[in-house]
Every structure is written in structure tokens, then in C-alpha cells.
Backbone as CSV, one residue per row, in Angstrom:
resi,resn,N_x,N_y,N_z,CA_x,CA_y,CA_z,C_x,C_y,C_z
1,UNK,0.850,-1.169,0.000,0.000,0.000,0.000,0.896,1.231,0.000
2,UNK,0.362,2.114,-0.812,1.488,3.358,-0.972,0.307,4.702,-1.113
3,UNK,0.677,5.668,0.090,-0.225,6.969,0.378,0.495,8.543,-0.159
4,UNK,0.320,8.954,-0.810,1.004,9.786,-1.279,0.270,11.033,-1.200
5,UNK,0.381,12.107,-0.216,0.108,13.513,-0.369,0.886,14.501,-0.413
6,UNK,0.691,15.249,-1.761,1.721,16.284,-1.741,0.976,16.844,-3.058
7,UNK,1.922,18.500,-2.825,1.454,19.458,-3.722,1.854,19.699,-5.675
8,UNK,2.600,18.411,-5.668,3.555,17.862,-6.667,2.590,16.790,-7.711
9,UNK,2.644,18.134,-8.571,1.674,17.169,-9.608,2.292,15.738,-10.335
10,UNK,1.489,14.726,-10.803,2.102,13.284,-10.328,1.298,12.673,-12.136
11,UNK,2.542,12.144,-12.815,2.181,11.727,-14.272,1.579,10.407,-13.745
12,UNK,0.213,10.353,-14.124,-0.621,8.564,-14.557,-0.056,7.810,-14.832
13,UNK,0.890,7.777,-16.126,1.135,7.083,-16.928,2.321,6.572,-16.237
14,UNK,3.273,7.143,-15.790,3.995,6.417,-15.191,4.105,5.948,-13.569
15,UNK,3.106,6.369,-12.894,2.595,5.940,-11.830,1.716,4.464,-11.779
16,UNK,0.861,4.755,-12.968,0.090,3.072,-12.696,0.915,2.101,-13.609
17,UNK,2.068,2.438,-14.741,2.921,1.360,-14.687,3.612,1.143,-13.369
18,UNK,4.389,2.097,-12.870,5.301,1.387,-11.560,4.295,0.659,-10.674
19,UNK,3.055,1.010,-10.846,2.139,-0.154,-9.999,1.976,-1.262,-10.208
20,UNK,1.731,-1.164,-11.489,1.286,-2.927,-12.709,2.401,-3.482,-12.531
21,UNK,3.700,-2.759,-12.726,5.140,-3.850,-12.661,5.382,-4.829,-12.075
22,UNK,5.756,-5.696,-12.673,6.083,-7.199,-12.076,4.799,-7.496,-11.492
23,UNK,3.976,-7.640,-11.234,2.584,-8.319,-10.781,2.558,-9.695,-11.644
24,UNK,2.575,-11.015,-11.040,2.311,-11.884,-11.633,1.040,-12.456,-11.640
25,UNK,0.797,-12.339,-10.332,-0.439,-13.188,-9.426,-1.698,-11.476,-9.687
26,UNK,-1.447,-11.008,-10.468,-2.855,-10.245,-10.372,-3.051,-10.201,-11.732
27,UNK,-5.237,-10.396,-11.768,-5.474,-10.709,-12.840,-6.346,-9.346,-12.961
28,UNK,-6.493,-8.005,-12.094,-7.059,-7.160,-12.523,-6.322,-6.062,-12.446
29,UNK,-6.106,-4.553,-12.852,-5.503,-3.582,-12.048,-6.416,-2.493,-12.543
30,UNK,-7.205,-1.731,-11.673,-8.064,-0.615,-11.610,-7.514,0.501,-11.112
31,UNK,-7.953,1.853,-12.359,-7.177,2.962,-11.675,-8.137,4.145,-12.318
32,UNK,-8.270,5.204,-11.287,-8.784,6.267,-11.658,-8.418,7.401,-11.297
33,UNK,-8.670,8.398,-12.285,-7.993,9.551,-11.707,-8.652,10.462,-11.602
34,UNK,-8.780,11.556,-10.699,-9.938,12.066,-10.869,-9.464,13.772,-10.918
35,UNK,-10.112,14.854,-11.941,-9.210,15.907,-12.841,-9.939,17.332,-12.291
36,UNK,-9.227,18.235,-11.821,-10.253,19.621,-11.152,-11.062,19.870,-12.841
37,UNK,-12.361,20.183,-12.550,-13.219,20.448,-13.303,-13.801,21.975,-12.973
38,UNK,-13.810,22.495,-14.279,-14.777,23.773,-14.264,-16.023,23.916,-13.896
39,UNK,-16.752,24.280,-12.944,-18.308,24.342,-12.343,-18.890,24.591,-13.587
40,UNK,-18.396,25.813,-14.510,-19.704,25.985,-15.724,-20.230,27.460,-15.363
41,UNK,-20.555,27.211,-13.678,-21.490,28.602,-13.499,-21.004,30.115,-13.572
42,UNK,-20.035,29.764,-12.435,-18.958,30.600,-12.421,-17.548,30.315,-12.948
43,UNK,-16.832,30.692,-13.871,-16.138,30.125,-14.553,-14.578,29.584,-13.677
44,UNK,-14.842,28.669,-13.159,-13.676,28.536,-11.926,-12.005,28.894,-12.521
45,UNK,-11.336,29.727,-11.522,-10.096,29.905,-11.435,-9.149,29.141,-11.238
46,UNK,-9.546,28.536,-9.765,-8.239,27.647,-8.817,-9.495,26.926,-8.455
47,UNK,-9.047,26.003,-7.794,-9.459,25.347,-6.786,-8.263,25.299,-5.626
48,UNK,-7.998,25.430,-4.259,-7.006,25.431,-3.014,-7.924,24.560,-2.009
49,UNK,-6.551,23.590,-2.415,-6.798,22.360,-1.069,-6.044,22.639,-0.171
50,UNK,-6.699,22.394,1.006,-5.929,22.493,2.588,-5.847,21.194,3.059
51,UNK,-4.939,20.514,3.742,-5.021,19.452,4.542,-4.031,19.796,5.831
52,UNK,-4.165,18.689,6.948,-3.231,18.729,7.939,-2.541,17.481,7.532
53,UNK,-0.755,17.421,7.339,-0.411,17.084,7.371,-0.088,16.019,8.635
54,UNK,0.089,14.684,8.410,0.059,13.632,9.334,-1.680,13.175,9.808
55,UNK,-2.473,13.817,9.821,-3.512,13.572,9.931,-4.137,12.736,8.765
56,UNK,-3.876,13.496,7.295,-4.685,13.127,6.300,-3.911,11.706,5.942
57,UNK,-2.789,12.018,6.175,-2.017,10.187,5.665,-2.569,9.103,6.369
58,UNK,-2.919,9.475,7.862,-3.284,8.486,8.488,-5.008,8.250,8.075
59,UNK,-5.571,9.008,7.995,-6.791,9.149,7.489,-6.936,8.044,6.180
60,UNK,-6.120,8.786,5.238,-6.091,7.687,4.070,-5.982,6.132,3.923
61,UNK,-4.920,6.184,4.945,-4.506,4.649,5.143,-5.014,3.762,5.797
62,UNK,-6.215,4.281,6.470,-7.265,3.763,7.806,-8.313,3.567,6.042
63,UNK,-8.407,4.278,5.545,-9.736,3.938,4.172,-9.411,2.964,3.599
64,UNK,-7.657,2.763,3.231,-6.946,2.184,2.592,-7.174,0.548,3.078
65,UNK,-6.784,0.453,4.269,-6.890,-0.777,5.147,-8.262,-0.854,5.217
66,UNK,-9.201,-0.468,5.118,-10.319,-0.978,5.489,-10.939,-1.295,3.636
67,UNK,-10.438,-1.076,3.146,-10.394,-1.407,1.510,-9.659,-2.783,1.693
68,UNK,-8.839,-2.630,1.642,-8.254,-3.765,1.724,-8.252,-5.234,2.662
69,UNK,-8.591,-5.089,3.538,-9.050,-5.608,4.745,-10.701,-6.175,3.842
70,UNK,-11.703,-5.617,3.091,-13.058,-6.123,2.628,-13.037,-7.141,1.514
71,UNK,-11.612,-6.491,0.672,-12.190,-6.820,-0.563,-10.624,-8.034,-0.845
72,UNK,-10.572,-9.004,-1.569,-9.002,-9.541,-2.271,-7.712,-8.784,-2.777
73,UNK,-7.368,-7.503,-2.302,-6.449,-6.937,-3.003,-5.174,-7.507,-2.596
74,UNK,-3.939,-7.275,-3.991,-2.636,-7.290,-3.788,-2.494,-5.759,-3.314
75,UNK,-3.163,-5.217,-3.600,-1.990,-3.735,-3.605,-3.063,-2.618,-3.832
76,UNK,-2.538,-1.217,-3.113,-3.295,-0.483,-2.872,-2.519,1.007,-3.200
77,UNK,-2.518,1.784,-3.972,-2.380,3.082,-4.459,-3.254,4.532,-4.511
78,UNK,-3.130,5.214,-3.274,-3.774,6.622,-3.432,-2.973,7.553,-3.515
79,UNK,-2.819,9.152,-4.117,-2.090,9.852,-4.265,-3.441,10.697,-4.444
80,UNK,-3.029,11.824,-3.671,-4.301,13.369,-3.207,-2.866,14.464,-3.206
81,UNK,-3.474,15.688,-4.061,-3.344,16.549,-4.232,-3.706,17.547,-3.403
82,UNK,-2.828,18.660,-2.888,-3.076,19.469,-2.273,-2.795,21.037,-3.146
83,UNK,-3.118,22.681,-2.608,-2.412,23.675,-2.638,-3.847,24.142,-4.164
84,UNK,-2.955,24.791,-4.762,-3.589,25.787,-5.676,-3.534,25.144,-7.336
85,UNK,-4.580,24.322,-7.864,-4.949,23.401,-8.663,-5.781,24.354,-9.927
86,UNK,-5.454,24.265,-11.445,-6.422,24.977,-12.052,-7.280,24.128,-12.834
87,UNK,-8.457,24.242,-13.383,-9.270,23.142,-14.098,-8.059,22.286,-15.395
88,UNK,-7.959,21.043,-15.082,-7.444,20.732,-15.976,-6.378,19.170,-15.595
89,UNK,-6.073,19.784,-14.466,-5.002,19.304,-13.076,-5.263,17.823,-12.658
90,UNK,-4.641,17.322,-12.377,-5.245,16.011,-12.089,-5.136,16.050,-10.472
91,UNK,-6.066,15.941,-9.461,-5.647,15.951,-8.203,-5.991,14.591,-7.323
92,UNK,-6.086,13.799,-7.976,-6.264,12.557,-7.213,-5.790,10.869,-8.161
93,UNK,-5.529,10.161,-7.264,-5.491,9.046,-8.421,-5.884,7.508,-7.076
94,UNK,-6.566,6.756,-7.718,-6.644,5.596,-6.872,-6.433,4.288,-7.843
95,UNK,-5.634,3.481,-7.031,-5.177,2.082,-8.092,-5.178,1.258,-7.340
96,UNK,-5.962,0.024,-7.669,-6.096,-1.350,-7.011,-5.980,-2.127,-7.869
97,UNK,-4.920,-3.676,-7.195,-4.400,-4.350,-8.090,-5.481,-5.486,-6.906
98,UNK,-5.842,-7.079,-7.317,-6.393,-7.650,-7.046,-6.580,-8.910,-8.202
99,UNK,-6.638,-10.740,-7.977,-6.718,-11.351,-8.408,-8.397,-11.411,-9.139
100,UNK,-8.882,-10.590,-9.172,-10.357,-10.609,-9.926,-10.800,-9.293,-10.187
101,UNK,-10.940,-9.330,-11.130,-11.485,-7.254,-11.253,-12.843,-7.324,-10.796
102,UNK,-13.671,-8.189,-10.026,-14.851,-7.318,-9.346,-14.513,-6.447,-7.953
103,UNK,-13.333,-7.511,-7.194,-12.499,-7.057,-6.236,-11.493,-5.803,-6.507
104,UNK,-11.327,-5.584,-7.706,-10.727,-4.590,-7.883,-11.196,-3.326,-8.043
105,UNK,-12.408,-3.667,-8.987,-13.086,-2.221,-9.256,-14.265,-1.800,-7.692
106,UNK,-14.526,-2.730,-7.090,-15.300,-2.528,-6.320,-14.563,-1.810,-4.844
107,UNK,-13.676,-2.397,-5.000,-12.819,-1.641,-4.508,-12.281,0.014,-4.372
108,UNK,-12.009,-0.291,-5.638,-11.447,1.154,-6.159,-12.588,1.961,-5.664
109,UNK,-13.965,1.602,-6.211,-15.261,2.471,-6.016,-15.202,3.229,-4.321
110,UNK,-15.401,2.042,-4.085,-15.350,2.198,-2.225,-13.938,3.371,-1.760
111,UNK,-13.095,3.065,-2.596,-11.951,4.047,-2.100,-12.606,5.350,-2.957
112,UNK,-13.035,5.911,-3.603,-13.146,6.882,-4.027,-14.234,7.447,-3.428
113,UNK,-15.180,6.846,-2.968,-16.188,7.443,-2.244,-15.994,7.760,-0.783
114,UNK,-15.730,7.140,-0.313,-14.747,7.318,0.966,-13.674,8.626,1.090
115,UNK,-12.638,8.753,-0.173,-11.894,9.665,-0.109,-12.889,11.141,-0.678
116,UNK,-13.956,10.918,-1.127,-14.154,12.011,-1.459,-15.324,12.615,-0.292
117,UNK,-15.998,11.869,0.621,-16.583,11.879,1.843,-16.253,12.751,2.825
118,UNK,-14.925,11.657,2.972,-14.189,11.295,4.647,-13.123,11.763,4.583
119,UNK,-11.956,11.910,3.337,-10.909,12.047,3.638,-11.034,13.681,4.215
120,UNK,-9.999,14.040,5.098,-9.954,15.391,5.677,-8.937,16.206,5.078
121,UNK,-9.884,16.771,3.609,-9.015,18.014,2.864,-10.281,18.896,2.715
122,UNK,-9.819,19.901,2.571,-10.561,21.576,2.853,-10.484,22.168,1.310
123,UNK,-11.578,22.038,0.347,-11.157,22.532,-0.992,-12.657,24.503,-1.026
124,UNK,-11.518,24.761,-1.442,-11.713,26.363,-2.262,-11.983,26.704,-3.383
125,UNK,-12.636,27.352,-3.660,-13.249,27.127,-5.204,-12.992,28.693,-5.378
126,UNK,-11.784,28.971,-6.460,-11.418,30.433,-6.746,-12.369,30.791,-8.296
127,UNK,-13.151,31.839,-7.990,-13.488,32.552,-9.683,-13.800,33.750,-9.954
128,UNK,-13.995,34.436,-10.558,-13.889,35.852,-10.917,-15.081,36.778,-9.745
129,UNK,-15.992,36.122,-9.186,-16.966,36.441,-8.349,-16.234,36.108,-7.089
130,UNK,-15.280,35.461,-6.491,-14.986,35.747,-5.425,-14.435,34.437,-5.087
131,UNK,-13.913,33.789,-3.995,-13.718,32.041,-3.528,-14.940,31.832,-2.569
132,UNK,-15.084,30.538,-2.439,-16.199,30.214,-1.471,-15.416,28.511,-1.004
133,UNK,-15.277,28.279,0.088,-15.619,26.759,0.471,-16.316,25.796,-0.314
134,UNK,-16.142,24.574,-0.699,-16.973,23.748,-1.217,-17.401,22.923,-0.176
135,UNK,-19.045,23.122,-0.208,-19.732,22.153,0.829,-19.387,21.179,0.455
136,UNK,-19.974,20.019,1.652,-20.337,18.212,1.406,-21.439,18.512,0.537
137,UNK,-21.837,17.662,-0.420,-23.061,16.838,-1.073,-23.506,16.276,-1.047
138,UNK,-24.851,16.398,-0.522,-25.818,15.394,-0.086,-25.579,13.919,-0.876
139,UNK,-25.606,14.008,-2.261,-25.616,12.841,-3.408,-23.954,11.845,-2.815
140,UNK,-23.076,12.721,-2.407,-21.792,12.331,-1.894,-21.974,11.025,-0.651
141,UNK,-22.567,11.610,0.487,-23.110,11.285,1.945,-23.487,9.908,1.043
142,UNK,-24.419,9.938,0.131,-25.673,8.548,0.092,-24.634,8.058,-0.372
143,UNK,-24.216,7.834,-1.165,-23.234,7.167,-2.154,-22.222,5.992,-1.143
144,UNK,-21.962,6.843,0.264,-21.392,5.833,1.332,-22.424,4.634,1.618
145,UNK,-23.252,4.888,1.243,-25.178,4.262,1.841,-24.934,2.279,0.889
146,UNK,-24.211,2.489,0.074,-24.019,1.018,-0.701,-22.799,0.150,0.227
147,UNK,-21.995,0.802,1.052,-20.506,0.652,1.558,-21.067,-0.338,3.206
């Protein structure tokens, strides 16, 4: 299992190979990444993530283990983005390796809903009208409701 937070934007492509590498015994590997998006309404600037350091790693790795701990995985990959992000950015990535891809993707699911829940980061939404906090989402909350 490997937790990675930092403000250091992080290439896919060679992140979920160094994951896939050498894997013999796994017959699935699931990965998603998930990219700051423009609201539409207000034409977003930044987005600024806050976290507490040492808190959020442990945070992660408690989701991580309890992912892992449910489902068949070999191996477990999160990497969260922090600081001042513009639409386009990639600020998250989750990768699960596992001998069956229902265990894998179901997995992955559960980690992404979880991290986007529970994990403890503070995001800002910068645009020409001003920044505001981004609430929780109700649709977010239920989504734990399958878990």
C-alpha cells in the first residue's frame, strides 16, 4: 500500500505502470484519476486544497486498510493533491491491483467514495466572483449508503 500527499503534480502514466510492474499473481488492475473540473457557473479559477499534514495520511490509510481488509487486493495506491490546482489538473489518483477485477473495481469504487466523503481536505473554489468553500453533497453522503 502506498499513500502519497503532496502538492507535486504526479504523471498517470507512469505511476500506474510502476504499480502494474512485475505483478504476476494479479489478474485485474483498476485505476482512476480524478481531474479539477470547471463548475460551468462561475467560470472557476483555482481550486485550493488544505489538509493537515500527518492527519490526512493516516486518514487515508485507515480507508486504505479498510479497503483492503473487505475486498481480495494485492496492492493499494492513493495519491491526493493538495495547494492551488487549475481546471485541468489532475488531483487525485486511486489504483487497485487484485486477483479478480470485481475485487478490484469494487474496490477502487469504495476508495473513491470514501476519499471524497471522509478524507480530511478543505477545498476552495477560486473565480472571478470571489472564492467560497466547497460544501459536502448530499448525493456524496448517500453514495457511502451502498458501503
Amino acid at each position: 500500500m502506498r499513500i502519497v500527499v503532496s502538492e507535486a503534480a504526479f504523471d498517470v502514466g507512469a505511476e500506474a505502470a510502476a504499480f502494474a510492474a512485475g505483478r504476476t499473481d494479479t489478474g485485474a488492475i483498476v485505476t482512476f484519476t480524478g481531474v479539477v473540473r470547471d463548475t460551468g457557473a462561475d467560470a472557476l479559477e483555482a481550486m485550493e486544497i488544505e489538509h493537515y499534514p500527518g492527519m490526512t495520511e493516516t486518514a487515508l490509510s485507515d480507508i486504505a486498510e479498510r479497503a483492503t481488509a473487505r475486498w481480495s487486493l494485492g496492492d493499494v495506491l492513493v495519491i491526493h493533491r493538495y495547494g492551488r490546482l487549475v481546471p485541468g489538473e489532475m488531483i487525485m489518483m486511486v489504483a487497485t491491483a487484485a486477483r479478480h477485477r470485481r475485487d478490484a473495481f469494487e474496490a477502487a469504487e469504495y476508495l473513491m467514495d470514501y476519499l471524497k466523503s471522509r478524507a480530511p481536505f478543505w477545498k476552495r473554489e477560486i473565480t472571478a466572483e470571489g472564492a467560497g468553500w466547497v460544501a459536502a453533497r448530499d448525493e456524496d453522503e448517500k453514495a457511502l449508503d451502498r458501503w
